[in-house]
N, C-alpha and C positions, 0 to 999 in steps of 0.2 A: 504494500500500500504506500503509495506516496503521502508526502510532509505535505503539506498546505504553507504556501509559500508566506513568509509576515507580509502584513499589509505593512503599507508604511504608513507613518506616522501624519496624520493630517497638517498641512500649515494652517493658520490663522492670523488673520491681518485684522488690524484694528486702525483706523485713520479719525481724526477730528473730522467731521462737517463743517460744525460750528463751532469757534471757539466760546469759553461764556462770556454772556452778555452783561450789561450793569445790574442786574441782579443777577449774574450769578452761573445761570443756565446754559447749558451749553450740550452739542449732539455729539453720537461720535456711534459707529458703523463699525460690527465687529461682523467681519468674514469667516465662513466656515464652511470645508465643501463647496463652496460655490454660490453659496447663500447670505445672503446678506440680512444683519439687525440691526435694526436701529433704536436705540438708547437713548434717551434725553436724563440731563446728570446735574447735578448741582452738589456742591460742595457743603457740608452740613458741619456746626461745631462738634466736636468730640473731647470729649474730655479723660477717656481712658486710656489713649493714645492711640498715635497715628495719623488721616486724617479721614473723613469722615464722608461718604457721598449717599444722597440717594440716587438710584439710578432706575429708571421708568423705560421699561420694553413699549415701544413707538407700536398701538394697534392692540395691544394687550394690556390688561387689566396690572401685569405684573408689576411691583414694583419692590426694590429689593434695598436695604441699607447694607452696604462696603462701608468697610474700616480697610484701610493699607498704610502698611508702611512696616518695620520690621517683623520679620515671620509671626511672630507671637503676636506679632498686633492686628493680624490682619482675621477678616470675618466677613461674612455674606451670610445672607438668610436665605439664597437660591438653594434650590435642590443638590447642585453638585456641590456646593460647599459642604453640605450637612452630611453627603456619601464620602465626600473624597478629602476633604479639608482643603481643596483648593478648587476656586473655578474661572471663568473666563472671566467675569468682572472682575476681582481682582488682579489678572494677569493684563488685562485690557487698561485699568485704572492706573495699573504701574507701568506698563508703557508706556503712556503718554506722561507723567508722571516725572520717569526718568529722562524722556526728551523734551521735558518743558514746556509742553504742549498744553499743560495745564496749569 
């Protein structure tokens, strides 16, 4: 019987739309597969550390609070956070994050 070959690993891109505006708000388009979401984010105070966003699935009811910034500090209330302790918001949040896009 033959091995079933790995899939490889999917890429994912994440770009600003929008950057935020004077309140605050701002869009940004995470790629998956070939698919595109869109997010609308806003920066929230946090006082437990890190810094703090909500982020709002564009068409969906979802809306989800990210904490980023040092491993321990980071947190999402999406589903893959809660299976995996890591998900695209946070990965998507600290990329732009670390290019200052934000």
């Amino acid at each position: 019987m033959a091995k079933k070959a790995k899939k490889a690993k999917e890429r994912r891109w994440i770009r600003l739309v929008r950057p935020p505006d004077e309140n605050g708000v701002g869009v940004f388009c995470l790629r998956r597969a070939k698919k595109d979401t869109f997010y609308v984010f806003k920066e929230i105070p946090c006082a437990i550390g890190g810094r703090g966003f909500v982020v709002h699935r564009v068409g969906l009811a979802e809306v989800y609070y990210t904490r980023v910034g040092e491993p321990e500090e980071c947190s999402c209330e999406c589903l893959g956070f809660l299976a995996h302790s890591n998900c695209k918001h946070i990965l998507g949040l600290k990329a732009l994050l670390e290019n200052e896009a934000v």
